[in-house]
Phi, psi and omega in degrees: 000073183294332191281004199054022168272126178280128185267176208277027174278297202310289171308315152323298161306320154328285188302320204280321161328292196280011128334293160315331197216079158298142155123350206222152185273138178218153192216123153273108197279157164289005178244017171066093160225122160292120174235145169220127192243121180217140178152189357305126161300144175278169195292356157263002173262055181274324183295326167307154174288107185252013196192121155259166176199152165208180171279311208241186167287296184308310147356307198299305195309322153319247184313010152270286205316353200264299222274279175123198187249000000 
């Protein structure tokens, strides 16, 4: 995807995260790398996990379930 657009599988699986995960920011890099990001966390969750990264969506989803919410 040179042109950077995302097809509508990539939006779909996008829409469907952020259903799923509320709270947390998801980013598709132009190098298909999956992020899901959520903070600044307040200071007593600092500790918690604010960044995920996978190859696919499902991966992603797989790790944020890992994570919680």
């Amino acid at each position: 995807m040179s042109s950077g657009r995302r097809s509508p599988s990539d939006v779909r699986a996008l829409d469907a995260l952020r259903a799923d995960f509320p709270g947390w920011r998801f980013i598709l890099s132009n190098r298909r790398r999956w992020w899901a990001l959520r903070g600044p966390l307040p200071p007593d969750r600092i500790n918690e996990v604010d960044a995920c990264d996978a190859d696919t969506p499902a991966e992603l989803r797989t790790a944020l379930g890992e994570v919680g919410q």
